[in-house]
TIPA-221326 format. One line per field, with one value per residue: x negated, y, z negated of N, C-alpha, C in turn; chain; residue in one letter. Coordinates in Angstrom, 1 decimal. Layout:
<recs>
nu <- c(X, ...)
nv <- c(Y, ...)
nw <- c(Z, ...)
cau <- c(X, ...)
cav <- c(Y, ...)
caw <- c(Z, ...)
cu <- c(X, ...)
cv <- c(Y, ...)
cw <- c(Z, ...)
tipa <- c(A, ...)
rovo <- c(a, ...)
</recs>
This chain:
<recs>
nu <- c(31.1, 27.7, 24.0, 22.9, 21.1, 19.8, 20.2, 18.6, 17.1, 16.9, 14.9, 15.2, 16.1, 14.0, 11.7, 13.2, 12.8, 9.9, 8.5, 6.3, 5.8, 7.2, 7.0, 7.7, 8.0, 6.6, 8.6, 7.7, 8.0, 6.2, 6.1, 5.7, 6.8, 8.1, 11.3, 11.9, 9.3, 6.7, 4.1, 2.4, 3.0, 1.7, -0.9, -1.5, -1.2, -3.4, -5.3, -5.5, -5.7, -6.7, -7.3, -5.6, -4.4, -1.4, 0.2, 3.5, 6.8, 9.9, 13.3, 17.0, 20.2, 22.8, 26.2, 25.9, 24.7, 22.6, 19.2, 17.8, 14.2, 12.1, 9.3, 6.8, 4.8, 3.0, 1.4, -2.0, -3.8, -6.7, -7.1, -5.7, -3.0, 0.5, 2.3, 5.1, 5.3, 7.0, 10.5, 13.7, 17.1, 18.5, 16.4, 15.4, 13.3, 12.5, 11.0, 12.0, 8.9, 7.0, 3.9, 2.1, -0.7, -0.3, 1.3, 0.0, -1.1, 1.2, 2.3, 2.5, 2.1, 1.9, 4.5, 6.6, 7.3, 10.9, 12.0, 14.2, 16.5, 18.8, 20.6, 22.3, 23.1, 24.5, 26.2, 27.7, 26.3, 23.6, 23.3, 24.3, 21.7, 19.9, 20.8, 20.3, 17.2, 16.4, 17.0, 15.4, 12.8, 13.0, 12.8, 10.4, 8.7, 9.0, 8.1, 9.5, 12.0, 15.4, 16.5, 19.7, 21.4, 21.3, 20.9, 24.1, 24.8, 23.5, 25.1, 28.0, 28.2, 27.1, 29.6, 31.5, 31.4, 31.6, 34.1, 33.9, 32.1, 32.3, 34.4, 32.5, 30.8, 32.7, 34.0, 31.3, 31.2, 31.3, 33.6, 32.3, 29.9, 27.6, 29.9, 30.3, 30.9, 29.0, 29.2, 28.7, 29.8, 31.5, 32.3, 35.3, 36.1, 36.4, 36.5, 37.2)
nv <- c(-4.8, -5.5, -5.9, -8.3, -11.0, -11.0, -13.1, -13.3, -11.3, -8.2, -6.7, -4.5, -3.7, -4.4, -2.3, 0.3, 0.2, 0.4, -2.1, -4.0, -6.7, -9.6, -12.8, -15.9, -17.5, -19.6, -20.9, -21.6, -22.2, -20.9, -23.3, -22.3, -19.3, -16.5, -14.8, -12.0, -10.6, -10.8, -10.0, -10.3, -13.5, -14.2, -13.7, -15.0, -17.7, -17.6, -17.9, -20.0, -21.4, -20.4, -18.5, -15.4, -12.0, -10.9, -8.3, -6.8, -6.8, -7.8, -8.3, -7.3, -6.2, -4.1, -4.0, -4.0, -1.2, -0.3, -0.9, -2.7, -2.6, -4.5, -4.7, -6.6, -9.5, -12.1, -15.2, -15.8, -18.2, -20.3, -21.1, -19.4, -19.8, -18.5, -17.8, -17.9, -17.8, -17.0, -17.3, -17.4, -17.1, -16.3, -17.0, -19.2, -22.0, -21.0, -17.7, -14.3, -12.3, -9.5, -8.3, -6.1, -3.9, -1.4, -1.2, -1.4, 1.2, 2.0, 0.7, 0.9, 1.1, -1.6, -2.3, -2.6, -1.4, 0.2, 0.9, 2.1, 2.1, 3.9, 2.4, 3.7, 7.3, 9.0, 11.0, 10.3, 7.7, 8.5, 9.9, 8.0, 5.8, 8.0, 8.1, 5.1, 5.6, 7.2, 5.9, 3.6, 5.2, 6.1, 3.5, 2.7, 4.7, 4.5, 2.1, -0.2, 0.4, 1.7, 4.4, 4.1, 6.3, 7.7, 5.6, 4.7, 7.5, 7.3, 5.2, 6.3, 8.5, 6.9, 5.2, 7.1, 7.4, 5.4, 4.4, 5.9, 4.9, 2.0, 2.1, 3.5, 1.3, -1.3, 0.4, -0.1, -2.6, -5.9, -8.3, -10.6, -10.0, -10.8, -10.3, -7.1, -7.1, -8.7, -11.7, -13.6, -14.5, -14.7, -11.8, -11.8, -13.8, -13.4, -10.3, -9.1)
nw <- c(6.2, 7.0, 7.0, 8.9, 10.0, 13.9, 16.5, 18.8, 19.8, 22.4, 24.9, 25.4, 22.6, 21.0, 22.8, 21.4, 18.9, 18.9, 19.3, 20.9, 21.2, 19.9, 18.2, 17.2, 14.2, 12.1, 8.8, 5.8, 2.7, -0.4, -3.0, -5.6, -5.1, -4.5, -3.5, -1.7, -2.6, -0.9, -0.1, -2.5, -2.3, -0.6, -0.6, -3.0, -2.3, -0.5, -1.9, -2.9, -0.4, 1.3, 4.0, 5.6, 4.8, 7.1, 8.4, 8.7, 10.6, 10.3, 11.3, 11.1, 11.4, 11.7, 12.1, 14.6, 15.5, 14.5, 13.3, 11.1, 9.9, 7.8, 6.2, 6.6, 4.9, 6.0, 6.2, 7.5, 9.0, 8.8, 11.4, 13.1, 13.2, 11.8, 9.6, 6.8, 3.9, 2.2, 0.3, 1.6, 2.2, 4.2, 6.4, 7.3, 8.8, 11.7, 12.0, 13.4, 14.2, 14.1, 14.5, 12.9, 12.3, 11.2, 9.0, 6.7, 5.9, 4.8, 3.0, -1.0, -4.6, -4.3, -2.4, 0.1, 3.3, 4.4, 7.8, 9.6, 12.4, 14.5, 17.0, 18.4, 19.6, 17.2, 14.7, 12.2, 11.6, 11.7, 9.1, 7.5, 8.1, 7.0, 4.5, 3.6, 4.0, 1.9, -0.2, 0.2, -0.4, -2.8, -4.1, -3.4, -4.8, -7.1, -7.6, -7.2, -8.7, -8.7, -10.4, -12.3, -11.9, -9.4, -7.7, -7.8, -6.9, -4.4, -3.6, -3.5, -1.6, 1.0, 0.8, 1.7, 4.3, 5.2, 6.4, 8.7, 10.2, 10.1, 12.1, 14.2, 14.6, 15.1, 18.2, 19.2, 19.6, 21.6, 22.9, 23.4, 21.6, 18.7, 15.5, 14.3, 11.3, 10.1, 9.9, 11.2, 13.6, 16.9, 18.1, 19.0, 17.9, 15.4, 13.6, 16.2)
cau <- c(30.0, 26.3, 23.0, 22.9, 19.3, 20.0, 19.9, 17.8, 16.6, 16.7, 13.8, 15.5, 16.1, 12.4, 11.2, 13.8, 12.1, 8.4, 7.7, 5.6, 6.0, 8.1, 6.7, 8.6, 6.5, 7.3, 8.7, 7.1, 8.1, 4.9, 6.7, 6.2, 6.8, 9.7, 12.1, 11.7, 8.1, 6.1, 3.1, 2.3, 3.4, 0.6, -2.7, -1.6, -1.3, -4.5, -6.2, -5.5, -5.6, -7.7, -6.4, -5.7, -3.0, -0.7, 1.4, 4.2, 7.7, 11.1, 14.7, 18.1, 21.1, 23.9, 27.4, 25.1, 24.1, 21.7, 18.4, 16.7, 13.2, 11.5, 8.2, 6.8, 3.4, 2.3, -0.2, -2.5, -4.5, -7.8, -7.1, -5.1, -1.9, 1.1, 2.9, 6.0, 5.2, 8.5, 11.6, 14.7, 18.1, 19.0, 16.0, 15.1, 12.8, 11.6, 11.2, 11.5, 7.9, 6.1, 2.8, 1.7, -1.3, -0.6, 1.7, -1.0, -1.1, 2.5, 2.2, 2.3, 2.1, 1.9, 5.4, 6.3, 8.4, 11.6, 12.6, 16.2, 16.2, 19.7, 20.6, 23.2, 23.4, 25.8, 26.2, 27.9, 25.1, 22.0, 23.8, 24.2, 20.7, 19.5, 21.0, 19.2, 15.8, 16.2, 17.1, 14.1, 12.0, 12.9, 12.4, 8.9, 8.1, 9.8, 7.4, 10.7, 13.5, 16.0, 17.5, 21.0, 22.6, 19.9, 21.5, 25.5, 24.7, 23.3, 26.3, 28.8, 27.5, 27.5, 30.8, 32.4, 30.6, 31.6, 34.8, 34.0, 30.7, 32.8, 35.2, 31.7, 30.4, 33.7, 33.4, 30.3, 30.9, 32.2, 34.0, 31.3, 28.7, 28.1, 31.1, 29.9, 30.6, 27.6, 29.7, 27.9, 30.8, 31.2, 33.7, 36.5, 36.8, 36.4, 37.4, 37.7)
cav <- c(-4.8, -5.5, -6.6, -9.5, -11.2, -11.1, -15.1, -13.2, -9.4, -7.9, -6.1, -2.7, -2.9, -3.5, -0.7, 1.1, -0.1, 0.3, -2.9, -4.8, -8.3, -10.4, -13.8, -17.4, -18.4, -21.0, -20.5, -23.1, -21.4, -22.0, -24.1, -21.1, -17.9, -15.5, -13.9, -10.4, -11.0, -11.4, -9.8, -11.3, -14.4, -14.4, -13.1, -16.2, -18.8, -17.3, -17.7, -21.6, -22.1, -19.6, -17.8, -13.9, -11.2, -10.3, -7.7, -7.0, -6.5, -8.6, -7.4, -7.5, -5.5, -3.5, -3.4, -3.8, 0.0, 0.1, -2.3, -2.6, -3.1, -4.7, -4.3, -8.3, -10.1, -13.7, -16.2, -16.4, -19.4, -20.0, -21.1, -18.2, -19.4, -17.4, -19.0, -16.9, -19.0, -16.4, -18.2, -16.9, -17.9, -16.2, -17.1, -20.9, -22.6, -19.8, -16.2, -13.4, -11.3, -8.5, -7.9, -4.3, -3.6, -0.4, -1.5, -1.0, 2.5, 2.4, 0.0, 2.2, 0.1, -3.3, -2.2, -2.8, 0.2, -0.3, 1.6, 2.1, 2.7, 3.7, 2.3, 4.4, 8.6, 9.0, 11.8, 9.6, 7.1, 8.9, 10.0, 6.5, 6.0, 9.2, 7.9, 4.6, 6.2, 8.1, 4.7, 3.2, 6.1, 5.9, 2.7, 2.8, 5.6, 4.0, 0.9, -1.4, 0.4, 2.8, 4.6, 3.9, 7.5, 7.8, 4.6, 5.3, 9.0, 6.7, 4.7, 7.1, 9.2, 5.9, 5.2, 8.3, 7.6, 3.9, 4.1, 5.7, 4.2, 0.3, 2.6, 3.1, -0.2, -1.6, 0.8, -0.3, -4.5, -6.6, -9.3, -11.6, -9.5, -11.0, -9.8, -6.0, -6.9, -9.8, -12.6, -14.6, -15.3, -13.7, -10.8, -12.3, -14.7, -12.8, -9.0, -7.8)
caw <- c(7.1, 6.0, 7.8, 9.3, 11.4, 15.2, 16.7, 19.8, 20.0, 23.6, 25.2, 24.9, 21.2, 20.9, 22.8, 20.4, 17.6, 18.9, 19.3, 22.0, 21.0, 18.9, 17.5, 16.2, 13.0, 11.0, 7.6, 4.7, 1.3, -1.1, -4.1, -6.7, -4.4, -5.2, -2.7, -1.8, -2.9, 0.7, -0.5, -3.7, -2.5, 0.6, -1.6, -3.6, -1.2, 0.2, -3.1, -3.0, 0.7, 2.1, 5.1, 5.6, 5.0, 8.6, 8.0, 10.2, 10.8, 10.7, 11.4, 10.6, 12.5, 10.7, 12.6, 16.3, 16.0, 13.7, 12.9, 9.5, 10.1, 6.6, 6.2, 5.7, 4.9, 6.1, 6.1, 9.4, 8.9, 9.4, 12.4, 13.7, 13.0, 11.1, 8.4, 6.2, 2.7, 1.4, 0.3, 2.2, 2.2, 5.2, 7.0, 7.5, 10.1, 12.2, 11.9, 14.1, 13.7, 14.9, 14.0, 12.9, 11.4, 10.5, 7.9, 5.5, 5.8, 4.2, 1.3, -2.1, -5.1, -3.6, -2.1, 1.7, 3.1, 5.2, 8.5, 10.1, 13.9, 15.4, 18.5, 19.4, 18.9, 16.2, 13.5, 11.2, 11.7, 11.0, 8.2, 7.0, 7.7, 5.7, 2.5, 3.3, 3.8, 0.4, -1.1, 0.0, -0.4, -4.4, -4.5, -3.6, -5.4, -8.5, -8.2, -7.2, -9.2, -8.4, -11.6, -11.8, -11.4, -8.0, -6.8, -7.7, -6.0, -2.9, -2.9, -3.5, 0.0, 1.7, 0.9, 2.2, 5.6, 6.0, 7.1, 10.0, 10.4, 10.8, 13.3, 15.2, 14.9, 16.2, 19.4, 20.3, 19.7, 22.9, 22.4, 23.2, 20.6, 17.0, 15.3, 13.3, 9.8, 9.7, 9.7, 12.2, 14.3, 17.7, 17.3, 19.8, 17.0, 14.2, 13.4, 17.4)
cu <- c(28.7, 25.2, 23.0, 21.4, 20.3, 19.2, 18.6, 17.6, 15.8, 15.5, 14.3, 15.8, 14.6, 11.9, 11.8, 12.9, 10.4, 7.8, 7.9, 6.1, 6.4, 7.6, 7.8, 7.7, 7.3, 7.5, 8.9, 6.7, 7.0, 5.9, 7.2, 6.1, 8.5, 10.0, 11.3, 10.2, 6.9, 4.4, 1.6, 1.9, 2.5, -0.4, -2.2, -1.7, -2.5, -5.6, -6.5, -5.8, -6.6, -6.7, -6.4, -4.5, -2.6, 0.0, 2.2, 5.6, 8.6, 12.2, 16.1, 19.1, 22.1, 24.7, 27.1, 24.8, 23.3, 20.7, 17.7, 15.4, 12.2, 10.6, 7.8, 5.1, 3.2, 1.4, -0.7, -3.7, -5.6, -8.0, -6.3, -3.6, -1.0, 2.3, 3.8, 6.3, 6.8, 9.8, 12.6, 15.9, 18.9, 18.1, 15.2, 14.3, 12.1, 12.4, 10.9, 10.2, 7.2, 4.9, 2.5, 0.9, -1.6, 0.7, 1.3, -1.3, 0.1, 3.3, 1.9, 3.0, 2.3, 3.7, 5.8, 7.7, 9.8, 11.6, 13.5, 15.8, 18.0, 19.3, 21.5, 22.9, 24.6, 25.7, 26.6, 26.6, 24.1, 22.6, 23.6, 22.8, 19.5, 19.7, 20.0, 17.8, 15.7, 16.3, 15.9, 13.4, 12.0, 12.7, 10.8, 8.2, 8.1, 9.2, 8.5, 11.7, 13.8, 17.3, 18.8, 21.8, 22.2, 21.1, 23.5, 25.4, 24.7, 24.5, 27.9, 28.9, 28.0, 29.1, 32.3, 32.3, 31.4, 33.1, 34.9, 32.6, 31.0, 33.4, 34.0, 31.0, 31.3, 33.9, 32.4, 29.6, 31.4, 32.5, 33.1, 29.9, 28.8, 28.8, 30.0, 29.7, 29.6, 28.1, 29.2, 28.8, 31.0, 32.6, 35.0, 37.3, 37.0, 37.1, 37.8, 39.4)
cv <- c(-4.9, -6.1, -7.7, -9.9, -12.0, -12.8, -14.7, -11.2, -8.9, -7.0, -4.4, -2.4, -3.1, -2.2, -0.2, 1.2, -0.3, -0.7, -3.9, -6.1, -8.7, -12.3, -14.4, -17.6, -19.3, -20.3, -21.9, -22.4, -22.1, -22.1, -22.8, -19.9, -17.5, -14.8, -12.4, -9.6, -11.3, -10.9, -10.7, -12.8, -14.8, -14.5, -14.7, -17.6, -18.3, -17.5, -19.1, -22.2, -21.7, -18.7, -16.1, -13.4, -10.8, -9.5, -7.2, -6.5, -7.7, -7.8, -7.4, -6.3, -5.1, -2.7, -3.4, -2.3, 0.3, -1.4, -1.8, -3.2, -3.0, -4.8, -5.4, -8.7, -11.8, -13.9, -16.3, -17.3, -19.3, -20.3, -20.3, -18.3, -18.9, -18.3, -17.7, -18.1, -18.0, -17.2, -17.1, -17.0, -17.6, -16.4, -18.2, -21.2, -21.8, -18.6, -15.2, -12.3, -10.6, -8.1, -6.5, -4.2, -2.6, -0.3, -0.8, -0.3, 3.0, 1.9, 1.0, 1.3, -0.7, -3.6, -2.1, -1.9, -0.6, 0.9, 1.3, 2.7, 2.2, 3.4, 2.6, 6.0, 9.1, 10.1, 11.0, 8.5, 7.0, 10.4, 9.4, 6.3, 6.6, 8.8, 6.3, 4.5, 7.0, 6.9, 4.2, 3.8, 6.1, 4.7, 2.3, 3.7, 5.3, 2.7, -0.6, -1.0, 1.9, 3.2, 4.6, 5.3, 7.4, 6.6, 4.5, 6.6, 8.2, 6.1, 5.5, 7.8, 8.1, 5.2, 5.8, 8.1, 6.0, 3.6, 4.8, 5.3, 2.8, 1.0, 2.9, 2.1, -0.6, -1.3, -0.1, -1.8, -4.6, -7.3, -10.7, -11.6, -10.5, -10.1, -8.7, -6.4, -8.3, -11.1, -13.9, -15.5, -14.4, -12.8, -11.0, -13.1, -14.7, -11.2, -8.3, -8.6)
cw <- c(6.3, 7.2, 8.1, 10.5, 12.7, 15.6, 18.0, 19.6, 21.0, 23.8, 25.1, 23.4, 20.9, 21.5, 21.6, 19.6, 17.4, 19.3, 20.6, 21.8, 19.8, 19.2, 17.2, 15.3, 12.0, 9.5, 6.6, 3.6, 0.5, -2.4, -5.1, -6.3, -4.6, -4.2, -2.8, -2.0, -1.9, -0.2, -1.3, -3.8, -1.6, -0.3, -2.9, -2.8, -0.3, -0.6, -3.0, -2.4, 2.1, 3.0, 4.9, 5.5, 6.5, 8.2, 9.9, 9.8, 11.3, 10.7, 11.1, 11.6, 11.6, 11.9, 14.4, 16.4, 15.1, 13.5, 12.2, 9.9, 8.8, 7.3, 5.7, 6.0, 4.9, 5.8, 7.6, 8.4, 9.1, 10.6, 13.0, 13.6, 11.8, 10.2, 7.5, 5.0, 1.7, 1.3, 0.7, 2.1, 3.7, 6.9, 6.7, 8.9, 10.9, 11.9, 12.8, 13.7, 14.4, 14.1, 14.1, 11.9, 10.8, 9.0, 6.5, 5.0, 4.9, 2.8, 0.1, -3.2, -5.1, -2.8, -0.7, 1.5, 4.3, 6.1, 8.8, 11.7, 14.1, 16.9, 19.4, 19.4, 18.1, 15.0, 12.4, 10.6, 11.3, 9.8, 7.1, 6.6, 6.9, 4.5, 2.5, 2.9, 2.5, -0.3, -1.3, -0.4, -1.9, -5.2, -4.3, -4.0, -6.8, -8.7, -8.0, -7.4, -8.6, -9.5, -11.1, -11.3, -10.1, -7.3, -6.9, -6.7, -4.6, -2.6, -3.0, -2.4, 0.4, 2.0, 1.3, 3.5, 6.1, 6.4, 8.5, 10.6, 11.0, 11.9, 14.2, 15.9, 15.7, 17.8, 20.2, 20.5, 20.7, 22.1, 22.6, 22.4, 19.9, 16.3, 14.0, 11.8, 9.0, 9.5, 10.7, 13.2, 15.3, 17.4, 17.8, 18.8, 15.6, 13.9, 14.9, 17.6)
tipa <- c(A, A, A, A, A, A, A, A, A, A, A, A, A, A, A, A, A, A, A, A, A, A, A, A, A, A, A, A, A, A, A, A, A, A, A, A, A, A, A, A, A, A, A, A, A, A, A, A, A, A, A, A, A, A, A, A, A, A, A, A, A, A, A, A, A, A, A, A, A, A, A, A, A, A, A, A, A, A, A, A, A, A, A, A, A, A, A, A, A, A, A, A, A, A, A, A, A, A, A, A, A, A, A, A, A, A, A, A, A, A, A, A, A, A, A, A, A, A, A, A, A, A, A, A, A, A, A, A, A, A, A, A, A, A, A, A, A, A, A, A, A, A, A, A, A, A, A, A, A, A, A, A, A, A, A, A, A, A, A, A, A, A, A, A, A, A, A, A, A, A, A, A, A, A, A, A, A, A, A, A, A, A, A, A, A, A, A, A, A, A, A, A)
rovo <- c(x, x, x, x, x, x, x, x, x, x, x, x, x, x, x, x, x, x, x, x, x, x, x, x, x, x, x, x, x, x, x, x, x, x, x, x, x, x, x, x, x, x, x, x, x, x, x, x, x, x, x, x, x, x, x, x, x, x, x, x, x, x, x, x, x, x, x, x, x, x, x, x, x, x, x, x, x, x, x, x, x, x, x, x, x, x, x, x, x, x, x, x, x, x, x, x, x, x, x, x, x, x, x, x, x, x, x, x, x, x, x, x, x, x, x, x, x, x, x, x, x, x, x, x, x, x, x, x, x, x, x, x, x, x, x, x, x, x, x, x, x, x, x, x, x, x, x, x, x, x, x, x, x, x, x, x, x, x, x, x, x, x, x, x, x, x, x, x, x, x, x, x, x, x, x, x, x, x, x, x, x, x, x, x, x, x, x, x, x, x, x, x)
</recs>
């Protein structure tokens, strides 16, 4: 099982997830911009081209009961529109985005933070999630890294949890969902 980006994301998992409005923006990697890099990769292509930082919010889904909400920075144009100059491999052509400009508030050494929003009530779950948010939380405190014992400890936890974590994913897939373990196939035709 692993995250996978949702082809549409319903009006009740936004509320979930706080958010009012969800954007299409085009995505036109700038030539020498680095993955994982949004930041960085904007205040440079702003330096050359003008334009302003957007910060915001894209998403990803883990198993349909959980959404990873990265913490991402575009290009708004001088003319108002939104441009994602980040190179992706899982995200081509357009990009799901939510504008939030309180982002900013959460940046800590030029580092964009992640949230996790269940979308079921699950003990195992926000469990799961807990070891994520320690993950993250050391990696932006650590400037990017996360010493290796820190990150074995995190996956060691995780790993106790994830076999019944797929047994709740599974539960709560249809057979007409995208199939839980990210495979982008609907689950009738994949693991259900």
């Amino acid at each position: 099982m692993q995250y996978f980006d949702l082809p549409e994301i319903c009006s009740n998992t936004l509320k979930k997830c706080g958010v009012k409005k969800l954007e299409k923006i085009l995505v036109l990697p700038d030539e020498n911009a680095k993955p994982k890099n949004c930041l960085n990769n904007v205040k440079s292509h702003i330096a050359t081209h003008g334009g302003g930082v957007q910060l915001g919010w894209i998403f990803s889904c883990l198993g349909n009961v959980a959404v990873k909400m990265t913490a991402h920075a575009v290009v708004r144009t001088d003319i108002g529109e939104l441009i994602c100059v980040t190179p992706n491999e899982y995200r081509t052509g357009l990009l799901k985005f939510a504008q939030d400009d309180s982002v900013a508030n959460l940046i800590k050494n030029d580092f964009l933070p992640l949230k996790f929003v269940p979308l079921i009530d699950d003990k195992t779950l926000n469990e799961y999630i807990s070891i994520e948010q320690e993950q993250d939380q050391l990696r932006i405190d650590n400037k990017g890294l996360v010493a290796q014992p820190d990150l074995q400890r995190l996956q060691y936890k995780a790993s106790l949890l994830y076999p019944s974590l797929l047994s709740v994913a599974k539960k709560h897939t249809g057979r007409n969902d995208l199939c839980f373990c990210g495979s982008g196939k609907k689950n009738k035709k994949c693991c259900g």
